[in-house]
C-alpha positions in Angstrom: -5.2 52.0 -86.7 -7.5 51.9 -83.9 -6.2 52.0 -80.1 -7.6 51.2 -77.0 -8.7 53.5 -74.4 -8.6 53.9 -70.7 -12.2 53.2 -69.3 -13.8 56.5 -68.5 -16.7 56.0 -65.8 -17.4 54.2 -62.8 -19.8 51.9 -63.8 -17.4 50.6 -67.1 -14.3 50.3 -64.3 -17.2 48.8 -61.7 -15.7 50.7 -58.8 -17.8 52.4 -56.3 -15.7 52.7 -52.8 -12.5 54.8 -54.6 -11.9 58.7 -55.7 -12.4 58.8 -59.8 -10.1 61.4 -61.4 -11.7 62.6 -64.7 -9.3 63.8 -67.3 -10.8 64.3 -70.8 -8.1 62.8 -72.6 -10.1 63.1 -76.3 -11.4 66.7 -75.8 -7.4 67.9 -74.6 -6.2 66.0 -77.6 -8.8 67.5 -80.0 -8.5 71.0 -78.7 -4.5 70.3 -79.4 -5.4 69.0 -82.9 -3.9 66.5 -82.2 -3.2 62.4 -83.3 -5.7 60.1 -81.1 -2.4 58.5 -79.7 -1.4 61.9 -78.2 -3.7 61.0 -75.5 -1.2 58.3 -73.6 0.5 61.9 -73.1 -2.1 63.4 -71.7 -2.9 60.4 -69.4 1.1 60.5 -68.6 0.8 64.1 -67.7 -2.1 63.3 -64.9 0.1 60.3 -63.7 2.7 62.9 -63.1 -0.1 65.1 -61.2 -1.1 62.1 -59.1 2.9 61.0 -58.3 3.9 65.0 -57.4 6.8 64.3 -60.3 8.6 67.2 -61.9 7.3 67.6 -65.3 10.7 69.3 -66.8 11.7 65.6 -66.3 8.9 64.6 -69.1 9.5 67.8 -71.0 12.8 67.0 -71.8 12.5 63.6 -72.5 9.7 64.7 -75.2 12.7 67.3 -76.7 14.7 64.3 -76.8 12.7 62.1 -78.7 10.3 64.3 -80.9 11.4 67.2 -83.3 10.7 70.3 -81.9 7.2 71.1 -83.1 5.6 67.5 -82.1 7.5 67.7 -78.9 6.0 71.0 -78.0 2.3 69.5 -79.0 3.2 66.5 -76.4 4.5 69.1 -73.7 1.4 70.9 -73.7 -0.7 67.7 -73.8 1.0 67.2 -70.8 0.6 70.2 -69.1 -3.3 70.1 -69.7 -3.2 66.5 -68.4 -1.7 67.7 -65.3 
């Protein structure tokens, strides 16, 4: 399956006048060993950063969804996103 991804630079986004956050969302993933589609987590984990959110809010919602070894890969895909 192959997934989309977010546009990394300015030129590709074609903005020139705003603050780019970089977040390396394929090297996190990689160094996690982890499934290309962990990186939405990653990207949530920077949203968090950017919104000042509480990431025990995301934490549990990953123990609530995942079993416990996947939802520990997704809470420190998070953490490295923040």
């Amino acid at each position: 399956m192959r997934y989309g991804r977010i546009k990394e630079t300015e030129d590709e986004l074609g903005i020139t006048d705003k603050k780019i956050f970089r977040v390396p969302l394929s090297k996190i993933v990689k160094d996690l060993d982890g499934p290309q589609i962990m990186e939405n987590t990653v990207g949530l984990g920077a949203a968090i950063a950017l919104l000042d959110y509480d990431t025990n809010l995301m934490n549990n919602v990953l123990r609530d969804t995942f079993d416990k070894k996947i939802a520990e890969q997704n809470i420190e895909a998070t953490k490295r996103g923040y």
